[in-house]
C-alpha positions as CSV (number, residue, x, y, z in Angstrom):
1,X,93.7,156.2,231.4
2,X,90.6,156.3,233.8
3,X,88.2,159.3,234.3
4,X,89.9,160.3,237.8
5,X,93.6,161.1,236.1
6,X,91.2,162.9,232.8
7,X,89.4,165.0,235.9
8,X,93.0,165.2,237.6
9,X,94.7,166.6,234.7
10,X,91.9,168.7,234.0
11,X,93.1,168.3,230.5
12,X,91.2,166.9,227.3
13,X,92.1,166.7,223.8
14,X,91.8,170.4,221.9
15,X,90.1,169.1,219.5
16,X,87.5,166.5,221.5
17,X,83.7,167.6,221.5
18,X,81.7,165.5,223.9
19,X,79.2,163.1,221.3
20,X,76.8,162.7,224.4
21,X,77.2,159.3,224.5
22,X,79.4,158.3,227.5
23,X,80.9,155.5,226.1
24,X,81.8,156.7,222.9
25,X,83.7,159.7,224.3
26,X,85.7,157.1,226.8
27,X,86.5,155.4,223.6
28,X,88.1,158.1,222.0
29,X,89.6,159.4,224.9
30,X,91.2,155.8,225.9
31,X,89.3,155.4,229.0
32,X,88.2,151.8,230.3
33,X,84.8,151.4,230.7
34,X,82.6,148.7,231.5
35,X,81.1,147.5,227.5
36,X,77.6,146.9,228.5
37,X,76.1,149.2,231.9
38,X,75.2,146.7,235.0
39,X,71.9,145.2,234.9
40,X,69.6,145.5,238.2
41,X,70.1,141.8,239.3
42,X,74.4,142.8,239.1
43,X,73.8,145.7,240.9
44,X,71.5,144.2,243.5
45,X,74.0,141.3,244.2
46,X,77.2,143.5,244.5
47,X,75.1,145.8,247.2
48,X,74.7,142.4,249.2
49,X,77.6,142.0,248.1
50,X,79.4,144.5,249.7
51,X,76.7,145.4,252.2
52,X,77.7,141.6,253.7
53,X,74.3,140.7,253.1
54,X,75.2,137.5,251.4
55,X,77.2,135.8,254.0
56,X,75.8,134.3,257.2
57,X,76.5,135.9,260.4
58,X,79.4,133.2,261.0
59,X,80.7,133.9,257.4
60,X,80.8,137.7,258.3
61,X,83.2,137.3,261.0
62,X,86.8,136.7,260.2
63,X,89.4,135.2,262.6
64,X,92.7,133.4,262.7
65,X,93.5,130.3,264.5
66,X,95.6,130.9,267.5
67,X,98.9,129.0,266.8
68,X,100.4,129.2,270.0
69,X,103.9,129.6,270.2
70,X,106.6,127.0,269.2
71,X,108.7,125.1,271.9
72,X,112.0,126.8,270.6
73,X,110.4,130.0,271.3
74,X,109.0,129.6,274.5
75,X,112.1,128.4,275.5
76,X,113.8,131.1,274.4
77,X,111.2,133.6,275.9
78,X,111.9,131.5,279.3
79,X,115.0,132.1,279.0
80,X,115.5,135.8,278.4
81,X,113.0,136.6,281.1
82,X,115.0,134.3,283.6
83,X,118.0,136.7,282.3
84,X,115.8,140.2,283.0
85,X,114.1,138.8,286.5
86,X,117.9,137.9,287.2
87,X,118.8,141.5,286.7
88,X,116.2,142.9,288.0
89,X,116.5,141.4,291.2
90,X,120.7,142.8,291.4
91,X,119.7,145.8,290.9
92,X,117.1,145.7,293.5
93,X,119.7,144.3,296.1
94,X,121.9,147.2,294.9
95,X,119.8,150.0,295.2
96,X,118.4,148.4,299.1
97,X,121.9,148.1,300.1
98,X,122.8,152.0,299.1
C-alpha cells in the first residue's frame, strides 16, 4: 500500500496514533518507503538527472533511423496508386463527357 491509496481512502487504522516518526508509522501501516532518506549527492544527481543535465546536447536528443520502406512495399504502394490514378482518371473522362 503507498501513501496516495492511504490519502485516497481517507481511511487509517482505528486504533493507529501517528508515533511522529514517518517511517515507523509507514511500517505499521504497510507502506513502502525508502529505508534510509536520500543523501544530498543522490538528490543532486537525480535533479541532473531528470533535469537532462547529465547528458550532452547530442545525448539529449533522441531519434530513430529512417528505414526506408521495403521493395515489397513500395511495390505494392506503386501499385495501388497506379490502381487509384487509373480510376481517377475514368471518372474524370466520365464526368467531362456528361
Amino acid at each position: 500500500m503507498k501513501w496516495k491509496e492511504v490519502i485516497k481512502k481517507k481511511e487509517l487504522p482505528k486504533d493507529f496514533v501517528p508515533s511522529g516518526n514517518f517511517r515507523e508509522d509507514a511500517k505499521r501501516l504497510g507502506i513502502a518507503v525508502r529505508p534510509e532518506p536520500l543523501t544530498e549527492d543522490e538528490i543532486q544527481q537525480y535533479v541532473r538527472h531528470v533535469m537532462g543535465e547529465s547528458k550532452t546536447p547530442q545525448e539529449r536528443v533522441s531519434t530513430t533511423p529512417s528505414t526506408g520502406q521495403d521493395e515489397e512495399a513500395a511495390k505494392r504502394t506503386k501499385e495501388n496508386e497506379a490502381e487509384l490514378l487509373a480510376r481517377i482518371k475514368e471518372r474524370n473522362k466520365k464526368s467531362r463527357q456528361e
